[in-house]
Backbone as ProteinMPNN parsed JSONL, in Angstrom:
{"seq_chain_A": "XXXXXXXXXXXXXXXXXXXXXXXXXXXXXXXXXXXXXXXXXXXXXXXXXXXXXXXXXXXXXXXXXXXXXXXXXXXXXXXXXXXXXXXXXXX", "coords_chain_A": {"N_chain_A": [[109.462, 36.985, 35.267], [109.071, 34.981, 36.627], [107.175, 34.882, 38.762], [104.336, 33.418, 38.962], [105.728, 31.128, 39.51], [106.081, 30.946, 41.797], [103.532, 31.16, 42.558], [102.815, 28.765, 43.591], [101.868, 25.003, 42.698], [100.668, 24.64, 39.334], [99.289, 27.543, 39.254], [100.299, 29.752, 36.49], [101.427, 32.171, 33.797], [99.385, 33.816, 32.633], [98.748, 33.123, 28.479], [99.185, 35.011, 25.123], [96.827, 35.344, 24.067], [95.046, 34.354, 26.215], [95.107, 36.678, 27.809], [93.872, 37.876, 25.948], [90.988, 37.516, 25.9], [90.644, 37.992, 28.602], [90.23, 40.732, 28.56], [88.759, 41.395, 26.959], [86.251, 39.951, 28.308], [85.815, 41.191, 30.348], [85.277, 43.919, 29.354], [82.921, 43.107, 27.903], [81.053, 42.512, 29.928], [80.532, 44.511, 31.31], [82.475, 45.382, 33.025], [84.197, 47.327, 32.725], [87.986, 48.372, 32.41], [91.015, 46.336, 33.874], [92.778, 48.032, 36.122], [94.497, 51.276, 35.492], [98.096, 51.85, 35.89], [100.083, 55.169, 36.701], [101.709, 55.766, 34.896], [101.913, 55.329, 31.769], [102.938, 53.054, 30.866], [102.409, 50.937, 32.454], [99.86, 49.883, 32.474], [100.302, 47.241, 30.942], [99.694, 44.246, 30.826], [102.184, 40.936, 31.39], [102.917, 37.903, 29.645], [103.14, 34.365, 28.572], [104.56, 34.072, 26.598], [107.687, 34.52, 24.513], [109.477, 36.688, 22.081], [110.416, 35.616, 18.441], [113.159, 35.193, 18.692], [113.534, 34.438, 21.532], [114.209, 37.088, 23.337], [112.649, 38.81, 24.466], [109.631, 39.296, 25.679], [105.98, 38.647, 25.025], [103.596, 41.374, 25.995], [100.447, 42.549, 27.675], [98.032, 44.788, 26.682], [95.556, 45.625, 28.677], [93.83, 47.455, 29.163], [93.404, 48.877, 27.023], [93.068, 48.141, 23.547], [95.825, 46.486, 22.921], [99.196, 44.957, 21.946], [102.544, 43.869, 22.544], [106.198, 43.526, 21.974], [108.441, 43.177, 24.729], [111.772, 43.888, 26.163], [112.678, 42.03, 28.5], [114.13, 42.536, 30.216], [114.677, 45.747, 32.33], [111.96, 46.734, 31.634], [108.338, 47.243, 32.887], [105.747, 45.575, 33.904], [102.069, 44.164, 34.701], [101.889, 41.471, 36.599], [99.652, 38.81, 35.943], [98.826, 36.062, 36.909], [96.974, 33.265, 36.34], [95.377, 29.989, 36.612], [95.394, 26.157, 35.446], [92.871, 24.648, 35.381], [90.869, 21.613, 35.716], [88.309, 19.618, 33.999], [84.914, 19.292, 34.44], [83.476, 16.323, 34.335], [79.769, 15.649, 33.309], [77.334, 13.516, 34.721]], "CA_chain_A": [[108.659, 35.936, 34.674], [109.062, 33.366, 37.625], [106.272, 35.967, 39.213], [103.371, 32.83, 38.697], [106.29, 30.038, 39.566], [105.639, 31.641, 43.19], [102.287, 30.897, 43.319], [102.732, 27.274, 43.803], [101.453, 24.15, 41.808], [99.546, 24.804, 38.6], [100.023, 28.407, 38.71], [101.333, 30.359, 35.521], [101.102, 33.094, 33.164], [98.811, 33.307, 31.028], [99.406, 33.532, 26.709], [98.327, 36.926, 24.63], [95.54, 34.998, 23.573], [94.557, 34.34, 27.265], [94.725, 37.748, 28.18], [93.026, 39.072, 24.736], [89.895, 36.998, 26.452], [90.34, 38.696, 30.077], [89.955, 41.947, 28.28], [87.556, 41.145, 25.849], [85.46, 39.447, 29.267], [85.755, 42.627, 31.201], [84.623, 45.058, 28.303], [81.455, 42.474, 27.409], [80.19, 42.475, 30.986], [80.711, 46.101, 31.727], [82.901, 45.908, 34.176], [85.239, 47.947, 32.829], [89.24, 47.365, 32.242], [91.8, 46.388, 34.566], [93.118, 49.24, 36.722], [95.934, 51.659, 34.561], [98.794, 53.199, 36.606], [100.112, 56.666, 36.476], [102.547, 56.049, 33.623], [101.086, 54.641, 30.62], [103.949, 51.689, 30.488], [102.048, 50.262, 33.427], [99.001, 48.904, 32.069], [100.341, 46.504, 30.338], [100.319, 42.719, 31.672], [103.47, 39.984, 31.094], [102.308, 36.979, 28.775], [104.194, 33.837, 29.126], [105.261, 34.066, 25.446], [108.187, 35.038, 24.194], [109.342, 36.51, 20.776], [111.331, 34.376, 17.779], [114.786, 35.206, 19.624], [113.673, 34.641, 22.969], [114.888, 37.76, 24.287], [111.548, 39.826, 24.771], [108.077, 38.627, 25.711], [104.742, 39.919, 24.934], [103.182, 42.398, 26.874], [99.243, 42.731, 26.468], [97.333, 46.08, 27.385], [94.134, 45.208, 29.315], [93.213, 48.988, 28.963], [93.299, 49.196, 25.075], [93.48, 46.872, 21.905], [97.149, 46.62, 22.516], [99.933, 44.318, 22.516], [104.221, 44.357, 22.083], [107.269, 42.769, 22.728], [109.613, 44.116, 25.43], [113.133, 43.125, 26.693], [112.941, 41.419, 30.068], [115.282, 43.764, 31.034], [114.044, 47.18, 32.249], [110.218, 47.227, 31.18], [107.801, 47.168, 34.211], [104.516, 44.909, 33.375], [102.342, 43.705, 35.644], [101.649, 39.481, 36.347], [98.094, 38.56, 36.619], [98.608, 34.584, 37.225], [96.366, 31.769, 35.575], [95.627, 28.092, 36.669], [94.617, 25.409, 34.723], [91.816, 23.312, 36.028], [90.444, 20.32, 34.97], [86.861, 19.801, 33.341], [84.567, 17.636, 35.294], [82.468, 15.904, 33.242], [78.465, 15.227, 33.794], [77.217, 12.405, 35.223]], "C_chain_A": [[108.488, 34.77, 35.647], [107.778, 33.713, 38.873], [105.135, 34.339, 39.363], [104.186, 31.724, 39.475], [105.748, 29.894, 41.209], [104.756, 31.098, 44.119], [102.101, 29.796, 44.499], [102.251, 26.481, 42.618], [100.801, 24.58, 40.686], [99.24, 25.755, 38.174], [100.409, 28.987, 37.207], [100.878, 31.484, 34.445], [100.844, 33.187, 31.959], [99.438, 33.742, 29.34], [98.524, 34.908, 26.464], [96.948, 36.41, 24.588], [94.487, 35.151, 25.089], [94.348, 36.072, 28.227], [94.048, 38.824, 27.546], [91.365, 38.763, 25.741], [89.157, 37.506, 28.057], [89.721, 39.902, 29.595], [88.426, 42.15, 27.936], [86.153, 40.669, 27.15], [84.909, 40.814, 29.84], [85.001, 43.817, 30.758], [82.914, 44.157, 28.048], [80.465, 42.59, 28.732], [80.444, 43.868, 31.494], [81.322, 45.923, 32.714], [84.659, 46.561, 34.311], [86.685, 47.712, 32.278], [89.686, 47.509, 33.631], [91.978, 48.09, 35.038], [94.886, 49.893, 36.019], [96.668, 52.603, 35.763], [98.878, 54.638, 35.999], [100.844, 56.921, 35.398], [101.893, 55.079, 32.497], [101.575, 53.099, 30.247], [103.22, 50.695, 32.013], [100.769, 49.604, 33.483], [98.875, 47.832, 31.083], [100.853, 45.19, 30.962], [101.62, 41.662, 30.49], [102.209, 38.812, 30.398], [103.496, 36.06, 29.325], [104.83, 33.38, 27.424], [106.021, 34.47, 24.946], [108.371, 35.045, 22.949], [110.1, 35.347, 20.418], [112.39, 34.36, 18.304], [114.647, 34.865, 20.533], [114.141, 35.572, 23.862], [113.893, 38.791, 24.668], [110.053, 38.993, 25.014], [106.621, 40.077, 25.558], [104.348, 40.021, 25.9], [101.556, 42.553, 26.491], [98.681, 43.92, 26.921], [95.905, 45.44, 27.805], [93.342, 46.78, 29.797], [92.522, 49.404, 27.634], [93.565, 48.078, 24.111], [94.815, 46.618, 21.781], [98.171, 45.324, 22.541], [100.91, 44.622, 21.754], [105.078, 43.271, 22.704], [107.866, 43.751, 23.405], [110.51, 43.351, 25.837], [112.258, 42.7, 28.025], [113.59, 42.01, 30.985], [114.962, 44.87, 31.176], [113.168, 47.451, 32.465], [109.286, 46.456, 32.471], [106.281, 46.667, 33.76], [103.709, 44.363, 34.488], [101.877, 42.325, 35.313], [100.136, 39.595, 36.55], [97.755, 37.257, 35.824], [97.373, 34.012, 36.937], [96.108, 30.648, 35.992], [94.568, 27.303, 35.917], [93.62, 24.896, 35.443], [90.776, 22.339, 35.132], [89.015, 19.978, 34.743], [86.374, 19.129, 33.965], [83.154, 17.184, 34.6], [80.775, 15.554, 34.497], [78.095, 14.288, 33.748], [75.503, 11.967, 34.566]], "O_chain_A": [[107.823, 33.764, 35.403], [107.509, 32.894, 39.752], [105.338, 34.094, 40.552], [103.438, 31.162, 40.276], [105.151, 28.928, 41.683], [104.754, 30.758, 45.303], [101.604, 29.8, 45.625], [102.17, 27.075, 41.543], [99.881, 25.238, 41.172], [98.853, 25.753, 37.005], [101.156, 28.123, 36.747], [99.652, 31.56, 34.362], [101.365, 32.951, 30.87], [100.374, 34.51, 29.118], [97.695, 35.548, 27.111], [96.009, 37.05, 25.061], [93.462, 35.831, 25.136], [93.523, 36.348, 29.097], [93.714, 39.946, 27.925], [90.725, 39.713, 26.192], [88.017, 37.485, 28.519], [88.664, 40.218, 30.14], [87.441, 42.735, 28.388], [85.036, 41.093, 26.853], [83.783, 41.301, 29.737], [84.298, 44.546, 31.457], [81.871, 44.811, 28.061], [79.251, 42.74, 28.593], [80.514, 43.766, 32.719], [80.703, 46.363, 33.682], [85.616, 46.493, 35.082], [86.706, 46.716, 31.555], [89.219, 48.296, 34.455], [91.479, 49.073, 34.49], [95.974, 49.318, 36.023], [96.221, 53.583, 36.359], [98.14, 55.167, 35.169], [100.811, 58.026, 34.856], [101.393, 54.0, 32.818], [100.959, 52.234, 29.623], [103.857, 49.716, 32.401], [100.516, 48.827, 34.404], [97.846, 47.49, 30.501], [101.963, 44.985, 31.454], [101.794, 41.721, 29.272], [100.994, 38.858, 30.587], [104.418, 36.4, 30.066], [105.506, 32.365, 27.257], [105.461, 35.388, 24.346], [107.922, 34.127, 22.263], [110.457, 34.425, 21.151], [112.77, 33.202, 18.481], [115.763, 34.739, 21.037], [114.482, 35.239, 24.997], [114.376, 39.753, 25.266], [109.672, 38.072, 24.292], [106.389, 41.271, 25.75], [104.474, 39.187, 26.796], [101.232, 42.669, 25.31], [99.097, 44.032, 28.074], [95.301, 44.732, 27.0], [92.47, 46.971, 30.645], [91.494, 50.02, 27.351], [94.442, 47.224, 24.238], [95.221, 46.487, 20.626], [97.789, 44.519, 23.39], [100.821, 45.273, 20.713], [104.824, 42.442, 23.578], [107.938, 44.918, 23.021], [110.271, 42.148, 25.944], [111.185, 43.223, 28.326], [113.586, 41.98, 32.216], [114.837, 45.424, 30.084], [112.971, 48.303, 33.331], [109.522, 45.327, 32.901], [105.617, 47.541, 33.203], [104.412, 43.99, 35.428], [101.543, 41.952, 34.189], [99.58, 40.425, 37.27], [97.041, 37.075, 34.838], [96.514, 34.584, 37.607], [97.02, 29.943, 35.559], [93.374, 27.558, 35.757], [94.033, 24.777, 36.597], [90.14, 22.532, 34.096], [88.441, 20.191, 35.811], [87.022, 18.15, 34.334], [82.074, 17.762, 34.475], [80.66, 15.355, 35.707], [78.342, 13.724, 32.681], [74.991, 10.884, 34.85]]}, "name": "protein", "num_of_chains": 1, "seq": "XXXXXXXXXXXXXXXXXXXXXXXXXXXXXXXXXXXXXXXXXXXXXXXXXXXXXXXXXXXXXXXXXXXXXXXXXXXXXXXXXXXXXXXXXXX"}
């Protein structure tokens, strides 16, 4: 999860919601989904949300309608980092 901290400044990983919208982007403009590895547990990106315990975070599929919690421990997801930027208004 420190995968985004990396980047530098500003940086970070996006929420489910933010990655329902990558999907949902990708499928509206035809260009497809994200790229799925060879095991099926590998198209699923890290969120920066975790569940009510804190001991699992969601996971979102950017292949399929999917999302889950998984431990932190073990489960192989991949990052695909976020930055905010700031609106610039019209003059």
């Amino acid at each position: 999860m420190n995968s985004a901290k990396n980047l530098g400044k500003g940086w970070r990983l996006p929420t489910v919601f933010e990655l329902e919208l990558i999907r949902a982007q990708l499928y509206l403009n035809n260009k497809g989904y994200l790229p799925v590895g060879e095991d099926g547990y590998w198209q699923r990106y890290w969120s920066s949300e975790l569940d009510e315990h804190e001991l699992n975070a969601w996971a979102v599929s950017l292949h399929k309608d999917e999302k889950q919690t998984l431990s932190l421990d073990g489960n192989k997801c991949f990052v695909r980092a976020v930055k905010n930027i700031r609106a610039v208004k019209n003059k």
